[in-house]
PDB file of N, H, CA, C and O in Angstrom:
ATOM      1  N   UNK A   1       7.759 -14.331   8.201  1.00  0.00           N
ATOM      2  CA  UNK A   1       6.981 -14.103   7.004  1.00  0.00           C
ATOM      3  C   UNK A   1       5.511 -13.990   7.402  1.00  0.00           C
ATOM      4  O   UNK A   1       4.893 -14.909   7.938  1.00  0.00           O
ATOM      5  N   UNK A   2       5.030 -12.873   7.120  1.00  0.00           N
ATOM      6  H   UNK A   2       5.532 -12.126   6.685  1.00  0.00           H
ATOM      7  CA  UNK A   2       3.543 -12.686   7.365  1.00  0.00           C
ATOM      8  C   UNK A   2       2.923 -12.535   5.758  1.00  0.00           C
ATOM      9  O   UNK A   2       3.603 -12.245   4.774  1.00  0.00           O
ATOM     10  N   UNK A   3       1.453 -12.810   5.774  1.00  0.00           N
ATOM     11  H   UNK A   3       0.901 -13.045   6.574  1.00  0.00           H
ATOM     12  CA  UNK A   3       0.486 -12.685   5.007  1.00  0.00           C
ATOM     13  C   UNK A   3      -0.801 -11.575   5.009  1.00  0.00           C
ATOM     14  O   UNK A   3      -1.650 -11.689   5.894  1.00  0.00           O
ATOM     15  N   UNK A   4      -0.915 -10.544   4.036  1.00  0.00           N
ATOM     16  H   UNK A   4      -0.226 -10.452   3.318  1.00  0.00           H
ATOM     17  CA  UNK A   4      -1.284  -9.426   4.319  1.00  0.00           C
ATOM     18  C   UNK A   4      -2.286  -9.259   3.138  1.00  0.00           C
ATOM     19  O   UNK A   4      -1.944  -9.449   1.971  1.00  0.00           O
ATOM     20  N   UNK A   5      -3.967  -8.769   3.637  1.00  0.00           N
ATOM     21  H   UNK A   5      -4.244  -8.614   4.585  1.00  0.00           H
ATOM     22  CA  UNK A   5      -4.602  -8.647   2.650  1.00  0.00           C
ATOM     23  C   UNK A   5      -4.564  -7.311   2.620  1.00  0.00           C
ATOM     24  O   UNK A   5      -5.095  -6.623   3.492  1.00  0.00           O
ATOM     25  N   UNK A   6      -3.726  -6.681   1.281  1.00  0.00           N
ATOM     26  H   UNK A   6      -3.295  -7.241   0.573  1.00  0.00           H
ATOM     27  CA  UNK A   6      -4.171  -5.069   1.193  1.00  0.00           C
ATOM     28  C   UNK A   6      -4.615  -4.760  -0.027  1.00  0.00           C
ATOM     29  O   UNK A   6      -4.844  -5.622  -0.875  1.00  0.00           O
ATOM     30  N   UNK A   7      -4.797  -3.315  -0.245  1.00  0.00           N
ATOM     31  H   UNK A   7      -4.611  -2.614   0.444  1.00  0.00           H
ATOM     32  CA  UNK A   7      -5.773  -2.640  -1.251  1.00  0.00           C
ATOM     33  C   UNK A   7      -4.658  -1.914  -2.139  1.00  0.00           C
ATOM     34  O   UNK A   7      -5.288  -0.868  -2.293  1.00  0.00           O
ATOM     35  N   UNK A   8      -3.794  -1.757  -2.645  1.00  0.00           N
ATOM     36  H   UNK A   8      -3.282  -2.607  -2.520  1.00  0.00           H
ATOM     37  CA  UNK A   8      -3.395  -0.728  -3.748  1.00  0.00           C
ATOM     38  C   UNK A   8      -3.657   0.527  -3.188  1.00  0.00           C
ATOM     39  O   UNK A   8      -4.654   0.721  -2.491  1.00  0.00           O
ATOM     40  N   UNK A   9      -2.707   1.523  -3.482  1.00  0.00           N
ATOM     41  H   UNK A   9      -1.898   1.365  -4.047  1.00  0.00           H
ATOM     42  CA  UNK A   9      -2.814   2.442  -3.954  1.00  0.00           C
ATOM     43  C   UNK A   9      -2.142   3.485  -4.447  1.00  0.00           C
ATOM     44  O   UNK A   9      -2.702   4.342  -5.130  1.00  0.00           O
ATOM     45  N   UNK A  10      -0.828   3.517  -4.139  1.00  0.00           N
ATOM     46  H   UNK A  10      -0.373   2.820  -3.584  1.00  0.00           H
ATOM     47  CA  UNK A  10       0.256   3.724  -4.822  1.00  0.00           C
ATOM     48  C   UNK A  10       1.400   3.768  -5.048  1.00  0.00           C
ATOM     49  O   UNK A  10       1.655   4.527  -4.113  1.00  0.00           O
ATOM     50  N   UNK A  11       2.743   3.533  -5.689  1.00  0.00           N
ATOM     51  H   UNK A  11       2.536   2.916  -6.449  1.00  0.00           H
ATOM     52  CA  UNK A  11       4.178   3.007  -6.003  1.00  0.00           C
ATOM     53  C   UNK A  11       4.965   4.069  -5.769  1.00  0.00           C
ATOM     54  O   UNK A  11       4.431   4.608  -6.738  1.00  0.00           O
ATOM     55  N   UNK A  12       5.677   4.826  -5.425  1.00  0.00           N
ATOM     56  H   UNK A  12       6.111   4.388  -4.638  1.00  0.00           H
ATOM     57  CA  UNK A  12       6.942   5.602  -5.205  1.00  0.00           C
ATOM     58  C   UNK A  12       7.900   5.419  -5.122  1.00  0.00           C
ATOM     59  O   UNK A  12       7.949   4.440  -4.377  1.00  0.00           O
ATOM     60  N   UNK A  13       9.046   5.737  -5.432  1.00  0.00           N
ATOM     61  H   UNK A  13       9.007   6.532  -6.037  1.00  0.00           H
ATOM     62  CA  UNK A  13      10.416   5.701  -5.173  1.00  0.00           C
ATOM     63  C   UNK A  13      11.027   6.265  -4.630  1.00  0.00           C
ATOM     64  O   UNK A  13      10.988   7.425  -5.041  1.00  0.00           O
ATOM     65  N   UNK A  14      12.091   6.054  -3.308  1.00  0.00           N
ATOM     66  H   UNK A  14      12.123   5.112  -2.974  1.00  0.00           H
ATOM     67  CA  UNK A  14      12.927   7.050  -2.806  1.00  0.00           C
ATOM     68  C   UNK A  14      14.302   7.018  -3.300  1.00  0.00           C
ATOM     69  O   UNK A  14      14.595   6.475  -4.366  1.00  0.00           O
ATOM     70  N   UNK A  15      15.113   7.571  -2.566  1.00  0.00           N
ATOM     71  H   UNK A  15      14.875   8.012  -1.701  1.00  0.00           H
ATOM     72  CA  UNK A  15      16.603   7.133  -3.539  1.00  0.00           C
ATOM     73  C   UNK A  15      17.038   5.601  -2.806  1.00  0.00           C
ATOM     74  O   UNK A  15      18.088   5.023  -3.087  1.00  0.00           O
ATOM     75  N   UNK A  16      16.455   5.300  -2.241  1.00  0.00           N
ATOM     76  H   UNK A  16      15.602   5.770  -2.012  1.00  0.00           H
ATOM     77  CA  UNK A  16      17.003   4.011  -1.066  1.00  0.00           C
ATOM     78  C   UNK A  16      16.180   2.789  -1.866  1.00  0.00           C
ATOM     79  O   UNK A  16      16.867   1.868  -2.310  1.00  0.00           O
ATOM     80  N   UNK A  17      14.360   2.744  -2.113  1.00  0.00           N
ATOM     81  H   UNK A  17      13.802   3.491  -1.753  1.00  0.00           H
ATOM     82  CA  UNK A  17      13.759   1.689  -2.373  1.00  0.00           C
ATOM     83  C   UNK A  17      12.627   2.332  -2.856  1.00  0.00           C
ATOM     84  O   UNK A  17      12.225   3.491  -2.746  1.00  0.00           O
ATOM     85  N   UNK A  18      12.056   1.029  -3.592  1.00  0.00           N
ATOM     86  H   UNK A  18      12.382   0.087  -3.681  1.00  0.00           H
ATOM     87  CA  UNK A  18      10.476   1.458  -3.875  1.00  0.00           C
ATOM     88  C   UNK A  18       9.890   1.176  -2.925  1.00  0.00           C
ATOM     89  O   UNK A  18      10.385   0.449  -2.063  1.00  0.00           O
ATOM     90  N   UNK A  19       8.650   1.693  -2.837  1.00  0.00           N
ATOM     91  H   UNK A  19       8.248   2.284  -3.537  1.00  0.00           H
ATOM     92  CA  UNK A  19       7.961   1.818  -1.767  1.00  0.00           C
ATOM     93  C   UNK A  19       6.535   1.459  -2.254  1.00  0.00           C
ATOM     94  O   UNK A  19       6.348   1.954  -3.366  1.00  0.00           O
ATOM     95  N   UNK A  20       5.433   0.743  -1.781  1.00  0.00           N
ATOM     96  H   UNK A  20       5.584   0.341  -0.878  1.00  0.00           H
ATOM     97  CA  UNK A  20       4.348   0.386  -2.364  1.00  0.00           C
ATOM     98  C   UNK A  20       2.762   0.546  -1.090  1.00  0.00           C
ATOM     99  O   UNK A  20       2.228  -0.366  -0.458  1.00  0.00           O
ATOM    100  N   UNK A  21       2.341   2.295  -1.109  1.00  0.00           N
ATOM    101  H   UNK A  21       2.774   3.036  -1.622  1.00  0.00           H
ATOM    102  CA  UNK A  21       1.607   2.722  -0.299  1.00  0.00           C
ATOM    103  C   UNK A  21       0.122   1.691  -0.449  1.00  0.00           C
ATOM    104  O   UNK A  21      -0.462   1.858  -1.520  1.00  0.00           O
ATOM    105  N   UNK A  22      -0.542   0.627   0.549  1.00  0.00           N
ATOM    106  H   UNK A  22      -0.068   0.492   1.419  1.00  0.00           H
ATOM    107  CA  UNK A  22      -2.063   0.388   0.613  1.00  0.00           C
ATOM    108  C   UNK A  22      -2.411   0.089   1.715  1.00  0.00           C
ATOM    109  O   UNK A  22      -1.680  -0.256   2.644  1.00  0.00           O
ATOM    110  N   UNK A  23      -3.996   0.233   1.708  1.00  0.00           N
ATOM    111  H   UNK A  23      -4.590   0.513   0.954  1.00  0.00           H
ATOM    112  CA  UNK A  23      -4.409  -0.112   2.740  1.00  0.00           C
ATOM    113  C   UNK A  23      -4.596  -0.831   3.368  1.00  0.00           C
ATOM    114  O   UNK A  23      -5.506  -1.443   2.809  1.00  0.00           O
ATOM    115  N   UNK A  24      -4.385  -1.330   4.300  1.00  0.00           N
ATOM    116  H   UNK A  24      -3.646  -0.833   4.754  1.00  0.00           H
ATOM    117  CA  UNK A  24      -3.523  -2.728   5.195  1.00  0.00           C
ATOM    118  C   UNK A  24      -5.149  -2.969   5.963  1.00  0.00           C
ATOM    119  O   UNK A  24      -5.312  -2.396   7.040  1.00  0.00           O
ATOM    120  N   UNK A  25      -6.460  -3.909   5.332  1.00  0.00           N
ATOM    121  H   UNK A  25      -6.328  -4.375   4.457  1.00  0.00           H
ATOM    122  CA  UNK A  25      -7.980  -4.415   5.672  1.00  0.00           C
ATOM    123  C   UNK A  25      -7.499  -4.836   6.888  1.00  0.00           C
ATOM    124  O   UNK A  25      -8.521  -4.752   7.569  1.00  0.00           O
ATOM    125  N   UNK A  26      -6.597  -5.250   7.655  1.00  0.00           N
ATOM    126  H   UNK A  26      -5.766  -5.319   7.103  1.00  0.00           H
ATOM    127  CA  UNK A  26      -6.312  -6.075   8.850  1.00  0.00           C
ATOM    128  C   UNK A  26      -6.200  -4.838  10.049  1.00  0.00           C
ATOM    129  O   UNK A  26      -6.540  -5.170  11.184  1.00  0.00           O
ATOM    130  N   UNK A  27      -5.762  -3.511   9.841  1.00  0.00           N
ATOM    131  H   UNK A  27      -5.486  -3.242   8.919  1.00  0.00           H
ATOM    132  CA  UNK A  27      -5.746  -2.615  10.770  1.00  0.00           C
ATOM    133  C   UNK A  27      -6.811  -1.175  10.386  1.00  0.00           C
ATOM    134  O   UNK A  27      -7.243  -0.197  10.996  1.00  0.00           O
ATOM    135  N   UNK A  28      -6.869  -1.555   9.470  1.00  0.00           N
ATOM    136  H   UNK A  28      -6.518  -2.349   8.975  1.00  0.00           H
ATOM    137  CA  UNK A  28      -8.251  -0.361   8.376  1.00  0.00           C
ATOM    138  C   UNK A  28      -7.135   0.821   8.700  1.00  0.00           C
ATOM    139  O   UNK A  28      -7.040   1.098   9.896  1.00  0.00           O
ATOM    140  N   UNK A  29      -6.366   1.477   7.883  1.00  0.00           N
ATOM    141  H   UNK A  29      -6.443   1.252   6.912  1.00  0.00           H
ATOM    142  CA  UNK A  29      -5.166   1.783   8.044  1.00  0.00           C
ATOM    143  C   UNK A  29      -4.125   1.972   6.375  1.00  0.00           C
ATOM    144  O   UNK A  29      -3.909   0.908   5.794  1.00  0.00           O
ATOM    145  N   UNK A  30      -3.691   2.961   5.873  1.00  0.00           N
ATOM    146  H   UNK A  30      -3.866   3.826   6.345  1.00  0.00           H
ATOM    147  CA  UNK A  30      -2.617   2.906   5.449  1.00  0.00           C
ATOM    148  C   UNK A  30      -1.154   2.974   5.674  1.00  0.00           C
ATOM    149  O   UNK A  30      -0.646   3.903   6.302  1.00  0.00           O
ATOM    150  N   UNK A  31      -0.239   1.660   4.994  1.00  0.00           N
ATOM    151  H   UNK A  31      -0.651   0.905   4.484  1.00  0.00           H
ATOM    152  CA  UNK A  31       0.937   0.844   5.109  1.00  0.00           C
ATOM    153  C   UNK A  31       1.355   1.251   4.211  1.00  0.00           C
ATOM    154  O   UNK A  31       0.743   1.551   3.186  1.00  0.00           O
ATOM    155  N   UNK A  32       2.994   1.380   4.522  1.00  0.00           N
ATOM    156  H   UNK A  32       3.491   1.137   5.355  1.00  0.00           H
ATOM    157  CA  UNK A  32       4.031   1.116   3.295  1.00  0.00           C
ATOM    158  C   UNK A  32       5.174  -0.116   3.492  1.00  0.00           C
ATOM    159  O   UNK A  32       5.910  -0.420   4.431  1.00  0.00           O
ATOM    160  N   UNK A  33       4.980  -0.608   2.298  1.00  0.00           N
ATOM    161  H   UNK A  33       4.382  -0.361   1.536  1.00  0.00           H
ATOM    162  CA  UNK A  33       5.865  -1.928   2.223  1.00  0.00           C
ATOM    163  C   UNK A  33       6.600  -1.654   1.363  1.00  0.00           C
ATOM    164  O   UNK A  33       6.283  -0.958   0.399  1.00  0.00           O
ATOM    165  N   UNK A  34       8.053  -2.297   1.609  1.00  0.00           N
ATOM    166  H   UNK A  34       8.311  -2.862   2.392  1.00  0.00           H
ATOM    167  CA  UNK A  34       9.250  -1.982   0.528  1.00  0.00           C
ATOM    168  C   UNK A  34       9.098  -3.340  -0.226  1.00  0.00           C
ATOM    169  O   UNK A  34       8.883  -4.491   0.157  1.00  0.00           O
ATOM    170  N   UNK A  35       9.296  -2.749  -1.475  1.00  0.00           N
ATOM    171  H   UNK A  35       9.470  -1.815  -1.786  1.00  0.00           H
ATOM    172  CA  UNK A  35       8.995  -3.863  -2.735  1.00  0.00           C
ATOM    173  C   UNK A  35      10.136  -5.206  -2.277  1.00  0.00           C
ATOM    174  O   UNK A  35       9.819  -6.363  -2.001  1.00  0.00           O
ATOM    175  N   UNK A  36      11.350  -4.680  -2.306  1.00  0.00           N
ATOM    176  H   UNK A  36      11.607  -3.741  -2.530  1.00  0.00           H
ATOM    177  CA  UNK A  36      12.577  -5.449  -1.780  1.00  0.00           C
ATOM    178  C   UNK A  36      12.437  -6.346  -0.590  1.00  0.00           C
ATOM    179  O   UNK A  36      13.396  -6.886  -0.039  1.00  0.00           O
ATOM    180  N   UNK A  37      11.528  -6.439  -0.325  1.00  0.00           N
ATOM    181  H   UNK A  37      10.749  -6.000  -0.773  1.00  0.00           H
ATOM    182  CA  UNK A  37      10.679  -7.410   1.115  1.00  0.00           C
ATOM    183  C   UNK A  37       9.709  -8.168   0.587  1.00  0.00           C
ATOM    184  O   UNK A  37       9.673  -9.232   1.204  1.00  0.00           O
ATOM    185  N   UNK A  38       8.808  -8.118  -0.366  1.00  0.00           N
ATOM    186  H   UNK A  38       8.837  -7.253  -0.867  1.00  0.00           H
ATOM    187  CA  UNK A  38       8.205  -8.956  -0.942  1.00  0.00           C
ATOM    188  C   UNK A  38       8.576  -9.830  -1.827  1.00  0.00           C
ATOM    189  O   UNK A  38       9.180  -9.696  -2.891  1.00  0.00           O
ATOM    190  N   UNK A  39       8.133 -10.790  -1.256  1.00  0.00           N
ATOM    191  H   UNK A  39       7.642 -10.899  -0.391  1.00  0.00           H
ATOM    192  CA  UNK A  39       8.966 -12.117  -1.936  1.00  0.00           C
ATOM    193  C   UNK A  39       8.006 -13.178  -2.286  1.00  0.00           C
ATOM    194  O   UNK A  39       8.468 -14.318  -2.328  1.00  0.00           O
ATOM    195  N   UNK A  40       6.293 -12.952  -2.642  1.00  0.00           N
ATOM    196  H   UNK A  40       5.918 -12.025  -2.608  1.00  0.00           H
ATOM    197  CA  UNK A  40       5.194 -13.257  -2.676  1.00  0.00           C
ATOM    198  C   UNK A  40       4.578 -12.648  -3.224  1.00  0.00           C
ATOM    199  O   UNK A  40       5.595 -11.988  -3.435  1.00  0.00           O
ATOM    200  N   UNK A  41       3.185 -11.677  -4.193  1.00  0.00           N
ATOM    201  H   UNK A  41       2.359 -12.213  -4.022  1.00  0.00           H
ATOM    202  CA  UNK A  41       2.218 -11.683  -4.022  1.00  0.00           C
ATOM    203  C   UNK A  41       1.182 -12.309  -4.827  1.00  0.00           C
ATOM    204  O   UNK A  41       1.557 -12.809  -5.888  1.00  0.00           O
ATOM    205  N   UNK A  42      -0.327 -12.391  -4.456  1.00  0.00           N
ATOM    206  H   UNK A  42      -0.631 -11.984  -3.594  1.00  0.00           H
ATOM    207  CA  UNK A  42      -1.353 -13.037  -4.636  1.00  0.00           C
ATOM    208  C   UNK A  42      -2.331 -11.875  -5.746  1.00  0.00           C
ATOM    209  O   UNK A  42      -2.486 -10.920  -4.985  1.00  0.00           O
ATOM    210  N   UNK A  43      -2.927 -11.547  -6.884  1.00  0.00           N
ATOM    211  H   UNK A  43      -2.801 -12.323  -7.503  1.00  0.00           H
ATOM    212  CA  UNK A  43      -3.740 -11.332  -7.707  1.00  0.00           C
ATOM    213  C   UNK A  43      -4.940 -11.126  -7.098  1.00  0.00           C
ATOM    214  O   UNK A  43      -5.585 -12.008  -7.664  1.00  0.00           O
ATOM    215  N   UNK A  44      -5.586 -10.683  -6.474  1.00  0.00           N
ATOM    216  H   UNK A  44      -5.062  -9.966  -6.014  1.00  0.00           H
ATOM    217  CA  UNK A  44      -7.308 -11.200  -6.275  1.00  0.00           C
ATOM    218  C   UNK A  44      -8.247 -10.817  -7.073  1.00  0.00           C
ATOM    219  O   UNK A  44      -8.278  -9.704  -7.596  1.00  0.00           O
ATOM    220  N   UNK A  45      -9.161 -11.784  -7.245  1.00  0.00           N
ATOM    221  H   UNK A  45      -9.135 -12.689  -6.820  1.00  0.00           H
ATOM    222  CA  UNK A  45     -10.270 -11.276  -8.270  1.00  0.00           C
ATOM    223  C   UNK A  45     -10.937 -10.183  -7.545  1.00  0.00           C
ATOM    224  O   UNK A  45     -11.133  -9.113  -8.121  1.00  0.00           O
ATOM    225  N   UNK A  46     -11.367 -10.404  -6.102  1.00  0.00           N
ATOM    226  H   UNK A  46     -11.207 -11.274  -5.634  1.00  0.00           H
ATOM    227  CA  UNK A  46     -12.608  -9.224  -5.769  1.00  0.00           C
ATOM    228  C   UNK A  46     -12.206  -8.282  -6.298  1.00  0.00           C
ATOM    229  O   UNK A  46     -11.206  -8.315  -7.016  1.00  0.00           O
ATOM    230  N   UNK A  47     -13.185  -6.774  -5.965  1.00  0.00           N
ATOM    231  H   UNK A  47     -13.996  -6.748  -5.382  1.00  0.00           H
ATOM    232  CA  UNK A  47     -12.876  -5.551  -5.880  1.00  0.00           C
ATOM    233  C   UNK A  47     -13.111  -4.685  -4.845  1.00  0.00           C
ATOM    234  O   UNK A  47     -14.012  -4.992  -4.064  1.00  0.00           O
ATOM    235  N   UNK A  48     -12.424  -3.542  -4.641  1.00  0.00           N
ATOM    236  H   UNK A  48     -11.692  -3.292  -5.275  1.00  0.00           H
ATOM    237  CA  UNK A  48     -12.773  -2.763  -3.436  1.00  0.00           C
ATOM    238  C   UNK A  48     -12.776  -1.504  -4.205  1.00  0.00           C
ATOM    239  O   UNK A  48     -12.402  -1.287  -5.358  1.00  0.00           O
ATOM    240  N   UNK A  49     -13.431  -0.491  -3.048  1.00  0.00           N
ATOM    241  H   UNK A  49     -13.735  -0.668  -2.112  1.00  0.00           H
ATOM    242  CA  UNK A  49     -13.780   0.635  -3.214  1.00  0.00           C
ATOM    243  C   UNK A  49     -12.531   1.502  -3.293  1.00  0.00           C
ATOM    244  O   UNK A  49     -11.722   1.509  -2.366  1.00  0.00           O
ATOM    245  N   UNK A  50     -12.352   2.298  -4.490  1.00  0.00           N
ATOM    246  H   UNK A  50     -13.009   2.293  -5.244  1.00  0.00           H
ATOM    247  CA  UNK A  50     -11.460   3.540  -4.635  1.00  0.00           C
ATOM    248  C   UNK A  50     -11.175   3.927  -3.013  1.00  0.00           C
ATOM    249  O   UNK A  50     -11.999   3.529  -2.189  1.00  0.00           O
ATOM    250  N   UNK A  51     -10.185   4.584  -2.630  1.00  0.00           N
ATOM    251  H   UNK A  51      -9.516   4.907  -3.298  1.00  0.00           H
ATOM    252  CA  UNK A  51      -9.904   5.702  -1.777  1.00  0.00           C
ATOM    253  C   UNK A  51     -10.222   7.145  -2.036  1.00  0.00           C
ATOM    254  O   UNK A  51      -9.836   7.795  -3.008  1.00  0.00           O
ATOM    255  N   UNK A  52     -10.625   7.371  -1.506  1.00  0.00           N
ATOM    256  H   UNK A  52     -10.939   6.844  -0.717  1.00  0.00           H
ATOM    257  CA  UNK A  52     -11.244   8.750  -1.725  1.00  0.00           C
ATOM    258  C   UNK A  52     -10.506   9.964  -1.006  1.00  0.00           C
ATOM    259  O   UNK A  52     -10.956  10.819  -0.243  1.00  0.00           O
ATOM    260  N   UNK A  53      -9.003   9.719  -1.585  1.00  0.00           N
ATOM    261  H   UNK A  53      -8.637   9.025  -2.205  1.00  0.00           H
ATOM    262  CA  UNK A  53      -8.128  10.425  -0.864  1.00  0.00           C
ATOM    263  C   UNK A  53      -6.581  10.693  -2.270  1.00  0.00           C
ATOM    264  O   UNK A  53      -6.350   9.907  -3.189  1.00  0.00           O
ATOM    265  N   UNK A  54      -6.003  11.657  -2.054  1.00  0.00           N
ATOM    266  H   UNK A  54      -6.190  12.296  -1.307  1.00  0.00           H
ATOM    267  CA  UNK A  54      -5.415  12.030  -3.040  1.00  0.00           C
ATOM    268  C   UNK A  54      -4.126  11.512  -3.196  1.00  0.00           C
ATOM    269  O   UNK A  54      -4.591  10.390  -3.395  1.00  0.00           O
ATOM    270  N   UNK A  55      -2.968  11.334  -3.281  1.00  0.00           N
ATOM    271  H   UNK A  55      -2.590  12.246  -3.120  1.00  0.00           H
ATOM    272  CA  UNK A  55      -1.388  10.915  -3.274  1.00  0.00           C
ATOM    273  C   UNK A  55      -1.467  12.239  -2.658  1.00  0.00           C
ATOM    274  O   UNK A  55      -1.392  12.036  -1.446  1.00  0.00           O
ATOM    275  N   UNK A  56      -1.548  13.124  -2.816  1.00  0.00           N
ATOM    276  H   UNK A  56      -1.609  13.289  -3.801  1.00  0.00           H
ATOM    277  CA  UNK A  56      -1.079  14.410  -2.292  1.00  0.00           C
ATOM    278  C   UNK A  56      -1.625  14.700  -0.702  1.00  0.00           C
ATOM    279  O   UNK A  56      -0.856  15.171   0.136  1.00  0.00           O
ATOM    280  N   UNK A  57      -3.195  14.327  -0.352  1.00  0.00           N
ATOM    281  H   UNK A  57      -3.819  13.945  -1.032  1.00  0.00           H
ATOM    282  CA  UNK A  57      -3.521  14.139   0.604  1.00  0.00           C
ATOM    283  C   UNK A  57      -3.058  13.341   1.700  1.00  0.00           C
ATOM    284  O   UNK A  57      -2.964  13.692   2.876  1.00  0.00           O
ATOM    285  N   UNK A  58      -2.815  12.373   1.257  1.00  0.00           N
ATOM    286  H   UNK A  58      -2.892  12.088   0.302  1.00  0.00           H
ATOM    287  CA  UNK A  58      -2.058  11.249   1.720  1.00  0.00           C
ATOM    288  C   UNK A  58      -0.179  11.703   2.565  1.00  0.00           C
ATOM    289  O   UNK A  58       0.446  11.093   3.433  1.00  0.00           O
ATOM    290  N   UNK A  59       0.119  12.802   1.908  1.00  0.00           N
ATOM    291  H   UNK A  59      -0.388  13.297   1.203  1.00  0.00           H
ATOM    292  CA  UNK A  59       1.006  13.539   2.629  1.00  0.00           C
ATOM    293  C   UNK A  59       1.503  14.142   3.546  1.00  0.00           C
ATOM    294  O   UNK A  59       2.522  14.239   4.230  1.00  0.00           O
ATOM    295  N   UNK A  60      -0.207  14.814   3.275  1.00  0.00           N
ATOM    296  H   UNK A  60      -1.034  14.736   2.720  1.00  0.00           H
ATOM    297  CA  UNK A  60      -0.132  16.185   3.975  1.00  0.00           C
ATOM    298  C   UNK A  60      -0.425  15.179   5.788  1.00  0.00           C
ATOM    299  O   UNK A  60      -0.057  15.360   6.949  1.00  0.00           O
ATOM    300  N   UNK A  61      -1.103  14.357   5.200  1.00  0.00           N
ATOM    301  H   UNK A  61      -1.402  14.210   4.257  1.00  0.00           H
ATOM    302  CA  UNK A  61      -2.429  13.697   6.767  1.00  0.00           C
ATOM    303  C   UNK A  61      -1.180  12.671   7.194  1.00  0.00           C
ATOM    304  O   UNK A  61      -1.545  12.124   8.235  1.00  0.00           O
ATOM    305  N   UNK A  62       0.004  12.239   6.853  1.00  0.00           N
ATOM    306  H   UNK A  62       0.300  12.683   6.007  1.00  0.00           H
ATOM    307  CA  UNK A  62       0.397  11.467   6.974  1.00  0.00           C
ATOM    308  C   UNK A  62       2.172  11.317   7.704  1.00  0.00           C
ATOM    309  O   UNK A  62       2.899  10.618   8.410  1.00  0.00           O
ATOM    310  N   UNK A  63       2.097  12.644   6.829  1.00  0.00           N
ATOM    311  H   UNK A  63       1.506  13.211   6.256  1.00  0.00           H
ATOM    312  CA  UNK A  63       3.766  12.853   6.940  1.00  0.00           C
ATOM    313  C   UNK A  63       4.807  14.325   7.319  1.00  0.00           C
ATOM    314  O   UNK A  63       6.034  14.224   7.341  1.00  0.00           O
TER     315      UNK A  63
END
């Protein structure tokens, strides 16, 4: 079990799992974590800066 500070940014579904795309502050880096693995999370008050990058962008640069 690890502990992970990330940023949001967006939820998808495949036919297998949801999938929950953010940016993982520990590697400055976007992660996908399967919802079905989280068995924890934490609320935080701070805020962070938007991504300045599209769901669609995020595709193309990624996959």
């Amino acid at each position: 079990m690890t502990n992970r500070n990330i940023e949001p940014f967006a939820l998808l579904s495949t036919t297998e799992n949801w999938l929950f795309i953010a940016w993982w502050r520990l590697r400055l880096e976007f992660r996908y974590f399967r919802l079905d693995r989280i068995t924890r999370m934490n609320i935080l008050t701070e805020k962070f800066e938007q991504h300045k990058i599209t769901l669609q962008e995020y595709f193309d640069k990624y996959y």
